[in-house]
N, C-alpha and C positions, 0 to 999 in steps of 0.2 A: 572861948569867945574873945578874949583880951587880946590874943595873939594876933586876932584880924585886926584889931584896932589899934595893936602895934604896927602891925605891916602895913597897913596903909598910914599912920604917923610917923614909919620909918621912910616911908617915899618921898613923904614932905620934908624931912628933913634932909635926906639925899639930895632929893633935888629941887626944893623949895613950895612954897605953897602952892605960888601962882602957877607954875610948871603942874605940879600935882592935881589941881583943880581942872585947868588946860587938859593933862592926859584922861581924868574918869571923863569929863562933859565934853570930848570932842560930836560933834555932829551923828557919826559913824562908831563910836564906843557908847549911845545912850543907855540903848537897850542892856550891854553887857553891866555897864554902873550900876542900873535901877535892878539889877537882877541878883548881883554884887551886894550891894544897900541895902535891897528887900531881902533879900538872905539873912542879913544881920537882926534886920527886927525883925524877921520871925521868930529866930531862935529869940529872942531877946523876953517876944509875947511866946515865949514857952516851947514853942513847936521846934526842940532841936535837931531832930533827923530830916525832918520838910528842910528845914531854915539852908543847914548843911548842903542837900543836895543844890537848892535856890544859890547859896552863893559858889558853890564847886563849878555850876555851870555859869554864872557872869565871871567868874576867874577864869575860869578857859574862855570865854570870848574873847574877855581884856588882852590878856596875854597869850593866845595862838601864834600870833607872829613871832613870840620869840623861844618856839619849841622846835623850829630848827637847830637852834643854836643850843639851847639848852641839852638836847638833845647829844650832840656832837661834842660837847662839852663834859658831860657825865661819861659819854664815851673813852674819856682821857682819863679818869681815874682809876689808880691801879684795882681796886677788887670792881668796882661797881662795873667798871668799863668790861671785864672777864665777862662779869655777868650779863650784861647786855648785847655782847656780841655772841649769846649762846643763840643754838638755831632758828629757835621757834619766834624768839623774841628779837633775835637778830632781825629775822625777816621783815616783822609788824612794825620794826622801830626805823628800817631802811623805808618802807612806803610812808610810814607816817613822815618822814623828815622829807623826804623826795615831792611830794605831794605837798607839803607844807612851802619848800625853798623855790617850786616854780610859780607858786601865788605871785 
């Protein structure tokens, strides 16, 4: 639990509060924030597997746009990038990133 509440007080300190607060409550990120948020006190009020799945899915809404890159990115490093570019997972990680880079 701590680590989420470092990550997101690592982003405010990267790139500032006002910035940080701007990126969860844009107009078009609500839904992923409150999903984000409510995830946290779930687990918080006990429920850690609900809580978990609730914020795994407002982290992928927040951040979808930059699984192109991440993506492409991990592709660069010497073991991980082997392993990614094996067939099966090769193929699922080329439509995910294709699919994701024409949004």
């Amino acid at each position: 639990m701590t680590h989420k509440i470092l990550f997101v007080c690592g982003i405010g300190c990267l790139i500032g509060p006002q910035r940080t607060f701007r990126f969860f409550f844009q107009q078009h990120r609500v839904k992923a924030s409150l999903a984000f948020f409510g995830g946290m006190t779930v687990v918080l009020l006990g429920w850690p597997i609900v809580g978990m799945v609730i914020e795994f899915f407002g982290f992928y809404l927040l951040f979808k746009g930059f699984l192109p890159f991440i993506i492409s990115s991990l592709r660069q490093l010497p073991i991980i990038g082997s392993i990614l570019r094996t067939p099966p997972l090769g193929r699922m990680l080329d439509k995910l990133e294709g699919s994701r880079s024409n949004v």
